[in-house]
Structure formats: C-alpha cells, structure tokens
RODO-2510 file (C-alpha; in nm, 4 decimals, decimal comma):
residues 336
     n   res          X          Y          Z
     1     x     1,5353     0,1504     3,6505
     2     x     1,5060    -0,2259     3,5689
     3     x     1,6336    -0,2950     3,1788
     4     x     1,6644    -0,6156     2,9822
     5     x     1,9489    -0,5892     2,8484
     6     x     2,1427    -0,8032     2,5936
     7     x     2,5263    -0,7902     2,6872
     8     x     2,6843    -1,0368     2,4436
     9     x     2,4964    -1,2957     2,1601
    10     x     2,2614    -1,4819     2,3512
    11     x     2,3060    -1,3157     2,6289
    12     x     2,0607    -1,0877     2,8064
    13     x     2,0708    -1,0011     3,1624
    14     x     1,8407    -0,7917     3,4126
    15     x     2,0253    -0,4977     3,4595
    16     x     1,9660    -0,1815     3,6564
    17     x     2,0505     0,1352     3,4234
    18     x     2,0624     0,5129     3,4629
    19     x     1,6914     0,6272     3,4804
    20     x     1,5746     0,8579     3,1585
    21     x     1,4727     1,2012     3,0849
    22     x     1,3141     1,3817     2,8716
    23     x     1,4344     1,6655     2,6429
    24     x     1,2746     1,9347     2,4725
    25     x     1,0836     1,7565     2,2296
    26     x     1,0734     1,4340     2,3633
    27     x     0,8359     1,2229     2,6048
    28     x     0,9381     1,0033     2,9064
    29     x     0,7188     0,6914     2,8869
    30     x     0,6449     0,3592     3,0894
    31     x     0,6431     0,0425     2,9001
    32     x     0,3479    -0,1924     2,9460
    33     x     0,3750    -0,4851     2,7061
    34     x     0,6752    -0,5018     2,4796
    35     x     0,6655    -0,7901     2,1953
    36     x     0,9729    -0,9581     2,0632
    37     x     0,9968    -0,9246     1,6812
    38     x     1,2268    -1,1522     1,4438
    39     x     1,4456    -0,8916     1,4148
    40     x     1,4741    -0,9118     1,7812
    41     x     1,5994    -1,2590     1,7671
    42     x     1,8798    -1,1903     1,5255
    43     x     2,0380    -0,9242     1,6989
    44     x     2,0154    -1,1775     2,0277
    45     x     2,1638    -1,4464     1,8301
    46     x     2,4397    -1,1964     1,7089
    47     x     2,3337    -1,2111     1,3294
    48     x     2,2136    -0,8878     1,2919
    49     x     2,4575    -0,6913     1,0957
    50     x     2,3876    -0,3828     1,3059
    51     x     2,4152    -0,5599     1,6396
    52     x     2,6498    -0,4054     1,8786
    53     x     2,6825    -0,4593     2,2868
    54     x     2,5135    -0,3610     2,5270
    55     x     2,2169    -0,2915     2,4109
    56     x     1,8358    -0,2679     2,5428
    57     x     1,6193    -0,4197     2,2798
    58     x     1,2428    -0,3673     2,1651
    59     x     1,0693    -0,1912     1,9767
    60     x     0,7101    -0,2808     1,9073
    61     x     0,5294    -0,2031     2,2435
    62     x     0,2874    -0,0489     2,4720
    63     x     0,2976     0,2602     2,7180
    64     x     0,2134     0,5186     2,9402
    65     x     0,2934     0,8576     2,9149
    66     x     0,4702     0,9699     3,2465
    67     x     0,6391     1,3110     3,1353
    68     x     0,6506     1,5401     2,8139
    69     x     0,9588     1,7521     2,7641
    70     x     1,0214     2,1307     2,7517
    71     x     0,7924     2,3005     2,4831
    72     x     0,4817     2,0426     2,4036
    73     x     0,1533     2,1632     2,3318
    74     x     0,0366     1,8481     2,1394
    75     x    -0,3233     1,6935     2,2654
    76     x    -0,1717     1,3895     2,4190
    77     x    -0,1827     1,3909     2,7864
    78     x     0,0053     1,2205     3,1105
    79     x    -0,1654     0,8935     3,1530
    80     x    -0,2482     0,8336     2,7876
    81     x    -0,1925     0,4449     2,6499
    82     x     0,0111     0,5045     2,3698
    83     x     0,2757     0,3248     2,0752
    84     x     0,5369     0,4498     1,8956
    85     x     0,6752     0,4161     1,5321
    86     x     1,0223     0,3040     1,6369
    87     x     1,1896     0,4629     1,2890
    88     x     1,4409     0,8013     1,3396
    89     x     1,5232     0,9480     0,9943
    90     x     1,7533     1,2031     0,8858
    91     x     1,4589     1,3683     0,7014
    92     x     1,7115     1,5530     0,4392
    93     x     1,8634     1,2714     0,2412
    94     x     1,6916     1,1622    -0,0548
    95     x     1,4509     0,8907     0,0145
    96     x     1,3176     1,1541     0,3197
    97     x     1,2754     1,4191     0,0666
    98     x     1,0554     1,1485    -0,1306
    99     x     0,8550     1,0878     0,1733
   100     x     0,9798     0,7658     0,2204
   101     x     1,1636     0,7841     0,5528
   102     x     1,1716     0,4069     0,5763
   103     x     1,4494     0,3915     0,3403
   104     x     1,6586     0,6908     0,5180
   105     x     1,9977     0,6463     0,4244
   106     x     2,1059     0,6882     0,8199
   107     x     1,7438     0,5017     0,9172
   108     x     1,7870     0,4077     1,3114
   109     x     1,5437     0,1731     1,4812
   110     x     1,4251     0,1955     1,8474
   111     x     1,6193    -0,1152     2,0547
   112     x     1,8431    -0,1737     1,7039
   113     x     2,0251     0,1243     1,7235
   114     x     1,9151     0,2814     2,0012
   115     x     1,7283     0,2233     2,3614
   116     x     1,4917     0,0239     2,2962
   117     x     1,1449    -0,0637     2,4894
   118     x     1,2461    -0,3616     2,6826
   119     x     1,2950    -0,1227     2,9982
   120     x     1,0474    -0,0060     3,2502
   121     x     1,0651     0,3352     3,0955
   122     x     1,1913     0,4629     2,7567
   123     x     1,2507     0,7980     2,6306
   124     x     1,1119     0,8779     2,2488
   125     x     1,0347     1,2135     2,0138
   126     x     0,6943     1,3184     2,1103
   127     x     0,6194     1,3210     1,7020
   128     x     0,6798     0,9814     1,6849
   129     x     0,3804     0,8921     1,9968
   130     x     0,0463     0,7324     1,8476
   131     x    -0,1988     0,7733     2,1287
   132     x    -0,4883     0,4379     2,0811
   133     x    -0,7411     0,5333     2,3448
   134     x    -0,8789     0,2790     2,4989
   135     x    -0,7161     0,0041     2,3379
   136     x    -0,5682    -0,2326     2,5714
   137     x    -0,2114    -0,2732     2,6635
   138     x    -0,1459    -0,6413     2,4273
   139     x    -0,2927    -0,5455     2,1557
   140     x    -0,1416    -0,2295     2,1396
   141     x     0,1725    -0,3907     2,1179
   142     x     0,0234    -0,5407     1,8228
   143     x     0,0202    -0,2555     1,5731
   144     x     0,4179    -0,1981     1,4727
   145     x     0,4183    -0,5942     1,2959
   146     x     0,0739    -0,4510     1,1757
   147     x     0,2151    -0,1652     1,0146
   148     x     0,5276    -0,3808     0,8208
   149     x     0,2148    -0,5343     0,6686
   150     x     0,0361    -0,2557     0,6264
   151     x     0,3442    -0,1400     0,4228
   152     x     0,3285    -0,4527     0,1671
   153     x    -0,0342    -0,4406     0,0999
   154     x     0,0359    -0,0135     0,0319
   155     x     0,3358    -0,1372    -0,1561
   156     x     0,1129    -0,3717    -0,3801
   157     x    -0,1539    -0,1467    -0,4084
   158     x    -0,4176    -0,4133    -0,2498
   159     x    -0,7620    -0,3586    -0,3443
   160     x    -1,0861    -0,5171    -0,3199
   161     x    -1,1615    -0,8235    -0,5255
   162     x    -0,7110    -0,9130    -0,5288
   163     x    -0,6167    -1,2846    -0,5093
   164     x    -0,3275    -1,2270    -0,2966
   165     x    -0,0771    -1,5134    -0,1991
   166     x     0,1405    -1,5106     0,0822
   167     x     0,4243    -1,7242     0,1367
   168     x     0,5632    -1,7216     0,4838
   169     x     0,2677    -1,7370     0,7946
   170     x     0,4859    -1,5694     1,0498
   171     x     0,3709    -1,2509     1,2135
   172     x     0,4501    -1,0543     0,9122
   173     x     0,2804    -1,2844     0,6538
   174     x    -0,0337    -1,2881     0,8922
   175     x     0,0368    -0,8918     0,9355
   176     x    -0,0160    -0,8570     0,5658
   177     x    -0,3082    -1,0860     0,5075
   178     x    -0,5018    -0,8716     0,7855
   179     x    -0,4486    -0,6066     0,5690
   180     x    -0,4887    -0,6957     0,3083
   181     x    -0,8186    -0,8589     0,3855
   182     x    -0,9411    -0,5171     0,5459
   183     x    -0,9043    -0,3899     0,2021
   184     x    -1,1500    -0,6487     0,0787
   185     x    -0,9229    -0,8840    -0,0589
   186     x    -0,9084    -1,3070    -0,0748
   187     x    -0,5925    -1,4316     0,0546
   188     x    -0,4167    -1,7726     0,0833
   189     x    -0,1037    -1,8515     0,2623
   190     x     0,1481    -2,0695     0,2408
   191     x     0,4011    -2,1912     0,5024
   192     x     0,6072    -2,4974     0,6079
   193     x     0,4770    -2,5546     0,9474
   194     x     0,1377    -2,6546     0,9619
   195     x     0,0418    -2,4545     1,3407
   196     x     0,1314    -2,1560     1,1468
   197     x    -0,1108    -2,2386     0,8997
   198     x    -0,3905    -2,3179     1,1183
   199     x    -0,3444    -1,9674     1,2580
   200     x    -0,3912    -1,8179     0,9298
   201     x    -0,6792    -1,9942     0,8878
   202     x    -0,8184    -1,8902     1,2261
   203     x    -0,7410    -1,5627     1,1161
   204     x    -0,9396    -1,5532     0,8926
   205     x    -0,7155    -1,6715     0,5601
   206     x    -0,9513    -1,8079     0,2815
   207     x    -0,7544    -2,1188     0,2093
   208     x    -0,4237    -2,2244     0,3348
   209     x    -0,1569    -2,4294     0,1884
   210     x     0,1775    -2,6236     0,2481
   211     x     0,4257    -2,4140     0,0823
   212     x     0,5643    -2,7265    -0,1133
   213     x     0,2232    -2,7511    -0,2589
   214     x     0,1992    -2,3645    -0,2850
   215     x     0,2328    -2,3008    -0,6972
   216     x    -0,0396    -2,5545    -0,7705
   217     x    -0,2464    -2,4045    -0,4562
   218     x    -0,2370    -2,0383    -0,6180
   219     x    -0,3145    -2,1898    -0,9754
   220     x    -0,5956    -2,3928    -0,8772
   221     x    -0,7453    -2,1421    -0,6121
   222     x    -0,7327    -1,8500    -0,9323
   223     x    -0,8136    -2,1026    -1,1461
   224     x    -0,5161    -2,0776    -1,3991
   225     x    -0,4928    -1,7265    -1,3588
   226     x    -0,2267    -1,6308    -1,1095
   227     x    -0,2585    -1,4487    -0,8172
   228     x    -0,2535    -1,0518    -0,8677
   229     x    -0,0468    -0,9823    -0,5977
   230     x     0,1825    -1,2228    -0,4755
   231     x     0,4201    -1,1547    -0,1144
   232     x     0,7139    -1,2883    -0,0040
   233     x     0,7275    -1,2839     0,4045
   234     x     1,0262    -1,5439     0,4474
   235     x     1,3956    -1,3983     0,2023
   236     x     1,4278    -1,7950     0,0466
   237     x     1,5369    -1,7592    -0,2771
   238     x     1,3546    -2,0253    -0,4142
   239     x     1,0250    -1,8861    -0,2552
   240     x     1,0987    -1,5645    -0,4771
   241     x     1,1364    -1,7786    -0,7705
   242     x     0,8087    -1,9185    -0,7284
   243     x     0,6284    -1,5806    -0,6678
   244     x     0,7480    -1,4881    -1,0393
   245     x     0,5696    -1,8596    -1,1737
   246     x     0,2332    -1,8000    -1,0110
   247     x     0,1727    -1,4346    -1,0315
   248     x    -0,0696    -1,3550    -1,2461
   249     x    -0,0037    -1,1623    -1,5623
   250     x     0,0330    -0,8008    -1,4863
   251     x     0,0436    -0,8888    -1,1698
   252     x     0,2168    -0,7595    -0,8524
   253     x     0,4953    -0,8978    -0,6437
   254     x     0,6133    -0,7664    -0,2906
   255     x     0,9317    -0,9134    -0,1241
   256     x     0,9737    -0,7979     0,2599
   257     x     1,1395    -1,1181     0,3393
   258     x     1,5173    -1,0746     0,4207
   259     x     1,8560    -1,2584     0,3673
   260     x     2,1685    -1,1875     0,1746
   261     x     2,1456    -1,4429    -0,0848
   262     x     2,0857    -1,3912    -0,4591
   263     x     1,7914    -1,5175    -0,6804
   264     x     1,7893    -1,5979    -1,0827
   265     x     1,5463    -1,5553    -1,2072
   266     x     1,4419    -1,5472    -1,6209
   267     x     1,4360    -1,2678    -1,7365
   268     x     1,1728    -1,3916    -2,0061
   269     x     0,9082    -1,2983    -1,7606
   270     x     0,9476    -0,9684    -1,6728
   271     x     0,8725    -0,8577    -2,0202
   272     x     0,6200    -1,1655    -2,0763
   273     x     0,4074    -1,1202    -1,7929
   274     x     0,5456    -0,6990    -1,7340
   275     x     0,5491    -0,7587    -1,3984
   276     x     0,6089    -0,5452    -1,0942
   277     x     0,8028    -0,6385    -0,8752
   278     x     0,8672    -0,4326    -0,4985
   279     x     1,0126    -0,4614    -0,1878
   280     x     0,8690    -0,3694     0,1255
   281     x     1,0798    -0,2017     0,4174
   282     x     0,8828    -0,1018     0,7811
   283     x     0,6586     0,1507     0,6983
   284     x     0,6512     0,4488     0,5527
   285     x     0,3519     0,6680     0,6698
   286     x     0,1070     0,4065     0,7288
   287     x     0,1754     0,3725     1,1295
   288     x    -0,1576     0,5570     1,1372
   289     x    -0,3822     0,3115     0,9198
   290     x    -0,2297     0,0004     1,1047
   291     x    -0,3413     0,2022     1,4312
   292     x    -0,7018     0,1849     1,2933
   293     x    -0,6913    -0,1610     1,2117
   294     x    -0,5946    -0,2964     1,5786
   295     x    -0,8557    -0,0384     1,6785
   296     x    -1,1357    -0,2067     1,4452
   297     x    -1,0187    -0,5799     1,4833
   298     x    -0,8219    -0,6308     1,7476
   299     x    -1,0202    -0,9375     1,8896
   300     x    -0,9680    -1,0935     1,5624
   301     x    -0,5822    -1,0520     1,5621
   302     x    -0,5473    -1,1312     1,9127
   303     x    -0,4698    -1,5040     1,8235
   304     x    -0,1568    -1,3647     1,7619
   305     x    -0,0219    -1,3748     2,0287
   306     x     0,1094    -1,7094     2,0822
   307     x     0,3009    -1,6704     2,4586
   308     x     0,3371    -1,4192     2,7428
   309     x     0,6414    -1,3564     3,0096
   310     x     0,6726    -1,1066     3,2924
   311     x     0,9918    -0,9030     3,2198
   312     x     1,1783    -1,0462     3,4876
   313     x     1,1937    -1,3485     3,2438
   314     x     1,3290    -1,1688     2,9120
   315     x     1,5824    -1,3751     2,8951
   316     x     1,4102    -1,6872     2,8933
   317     x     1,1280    -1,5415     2,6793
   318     x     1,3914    -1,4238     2,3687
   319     x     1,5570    -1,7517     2,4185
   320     x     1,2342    -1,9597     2,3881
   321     x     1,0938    -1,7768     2,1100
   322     x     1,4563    -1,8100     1,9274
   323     x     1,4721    -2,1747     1,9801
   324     x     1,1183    -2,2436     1,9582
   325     x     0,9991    -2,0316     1,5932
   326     x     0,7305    -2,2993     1,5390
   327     x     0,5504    -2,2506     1,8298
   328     x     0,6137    -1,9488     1,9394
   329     x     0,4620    -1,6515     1,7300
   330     x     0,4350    -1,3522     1,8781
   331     x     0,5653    -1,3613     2,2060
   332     x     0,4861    -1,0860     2,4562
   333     x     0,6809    -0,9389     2,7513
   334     x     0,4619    -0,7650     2,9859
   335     x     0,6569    -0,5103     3,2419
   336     x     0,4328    -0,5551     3,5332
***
C-alpha cells in the first residue's frame, strides 16, 4: 500500500510499505480523511522528543472498516465510517488503575509511536473503533482535537452560566470553547493573530480579544470578577502567569498548552484566591462525548477546517501547515 511516510526531519516521502493485517482483536481499516495535528508538525520538524525514523504519521482521522480480526462479535460492521481514539495504555500501572489512561506511564499514540493513519489502510484494536454513522468523512476527522478539548472543559468542570477564557485560538483553544459552549457556557478567546480570532468568533466565541489586551478583556467582560475557568491552549509562560491574575477567585485554571520551560509564579495567590489549578492531557474517557458533539454540530465546527490536500501531496501539506501556522488551521489530507 501507498504510506506517507516521514524518513528524516522535514522529510516525508510517498512510500510503498508492506500491506497490514489484522490480528485477533484488531480491525483492518481504510483511511478516508486524515488531519494533521500540531503534534504532527513537531515530530516533522524533528522536535518531538519521541520522534524516531521512519515513521507513518497521523492520528486524528476517518475510515472504513475493511476487515475485523479473529474472534469479534462487536455490532460494528464491514463498511461502517468510523474514528479511533489513537491512545494504547498499559492498563495496569497506576494512572490506568485510576481510570485515567491518558496519563499511562508507557502511553503510546497512533502515528507517534506507532503506525499511524497517514496510509491508505491502518491496522487498530477493535476496542479502540468509534463507529459515527452517517457522519461524513471531514468532519469525522474532526472529533480527536474535539476530544483534547473535551478533556479541558471535563478537567475544569465547565458548567452552564462559566465565564471561561481561553488563551491560544488554535484548534485546541477553539476545541475547548465548542465545548465548553455545549455545556452552556460564555467564552472569550484570546490569541495573537487576528484570522484566528475571527474564527473564534465565527465559531461562535462571545467576544474575542488580542491576547496583549487579554487581562483587561477578561476583567472588563466579568466585570471585575475574573473569569471562573481560565485555559491555557499555547505552553508560554507568561500566558500562564496571566491565567493566575485574571481568574476569578475560587476559580479554575486548565493548562494543556506544552513546552519545557518553567513559570513563577506568587505563591500569594494560591492561598489568596485557593485556586485550582490542572493540566489537561488527550483524553481520558471522553472520546465518546466529543463523538456526540461533531454528531450535533458539525456544520458549526466545520469552519475548522482551514485547507485540504489529496495524499499524494502530504508532503507539501505538513510542510505548508508547518510554515504557514497563521493560516493554516486544521489542515486535512484526504486519501482518495
């Protein structure tokens, strides 16, 4: 079969690879529409600490099933559209035991560190398919960024009537206003680059904001108050130590934004304000609600999706949406 695959940093080729099959357990599938996720960009660019070469990337995508394994009896069929939660946990180590397999201590990703989806077929664990009826093919490939912020908003225990601020209007800061807003919350996001913020507000974001103006933004739009849940979707230290000035008190922070550098913060106002503070890794049993979600408003999130590439053009597609992060938001490879 055709593969995408990336041989060195920066480097993916078209490659034809040995064809997959199925074990018992597993399901042989046919990709559809694969989307390229940040994460996808670092391990291109050769900054992912887990990156190693060769390696066929992807994993937040639509498919066919082709072919079940020996011994399922599941009610998914041949033919069905379907997703996958990319995560494979140990399931015996202790954040498994705690139901919290996102934080596995030997957590492997689809297309990280394993095959991944940018391939004309894949092979997966038939518990990890999510069949989505007739939902089509793009917006399928929709619902794994859905479910990272379907994680926050379950990490910051959104409910109806939250102020929440969002600082970063990538996919996952959009991911998590969705969410959040389907839980009947007010949102305003913040970001440097004002195309992103024009998507939020398409998507339905009550008021946006530059994210140099964001503190006064959340004050003003809470009038004094704070916001009661405050996220972190871009890992910049001084973004974090804003989210501790303009949360409100006894108010909720969640940090899914990544990077390796440290942030001081005063330690003052964790006592002042007893704050909560979380961070927010992929999902951890939500796969299913974010499934909904794309179900009930896909339309509205297709906006999304910024740019599309047939597969034969992976290579140009990861290095467009690498070089390009301002316009290009989610970018979408479709296999035929």
């Amino acid at each position: 079969m055709k593969a995408a695959v990336t041989v060195a940093p920066s480097t993916m080729e078209i490659q034809d690879v040995p064809d997959p099959y199925p074990g018992p357990g597993e399901v042989l599938l046919a990709v559809e529409v694969a989307g390229i996720c940040g994460s996808d960009l670092h391990f291109f660019d050769g900054h992912n600490p887990f990156a190693k070469y060769p390696t066929i990337q992807g994993h937040e995508f639509s498919a066919r099933v082709l072919e079940f394994g020996p011994g399922y009896h599941g009610p998914i069929h041949a033919g069905d559209r379907v997703t996958v939660e990319p995560l494979l946990s140990c399931g015996t180590c202790y954040p498994c035991r705690q139901a919290r397999p996102n934080c596995c201590t030997s957590l492997r990703v689809l297309g990280i560190h394993t095959t991944g989806a940018f391939a004309e077929r894949i092979v997966v664990p038939a518990t990890h398919l999510f069949p989505v009826g007739d939902l089509d093919d793009e917006l399928t490939a929709l619902i794994e960024p859905l479910s990272i912020g379907m994680q926050m908003v379950a990490r910051g225990n959104v409910v109806a009537g939250d102020t929440v601020a969002i600082f970063g209007a990538g996919p996952i800061g959009q991911a998590a206003m969705a969410c959040a807003m389907d839980r009947g919350a007010r949102c305003l996001v913040m970001d440097r680059v004002p195309s992103r913020l024009a998507l939020a507000t398409t998507l339905g974001a009550e008021r946006v904001a530059l994210a140099a103006d964001g503190a006064d933004a959340v004050m003003e739009w809470t009038g004094g108050d704070g916001a009661t849940v405050v996220m972190d979707a871009t890992g910049a230290p001084s973004v974090i130590r804003t989210c501790v000035d303009v949360v409100a008190y006894a108010g909720r922070i969640v940090i899914a934004g990544i990077s390796l550098e440290e942030v001081s913060l005063p330690v003052a106002l964790f006592t002042r304000k007893e704050l909560t503070i979380l961070g927010s890794r992929n999902n951890a049993g939500v796969f299913g609600q974010a499934v909904d979600i794309v179900q009930r408003r896909g339309e509205a999130l297709r906006p999304m999706i910024s740019h599309r590439f047939p597969f034969a053009e992976s290579a140009a597609a990861i290095a467009f949406a690498h070089d390009n992060p301002a316009a290009a938001n989610k970018v979408l490879l479709r296999m035929a």
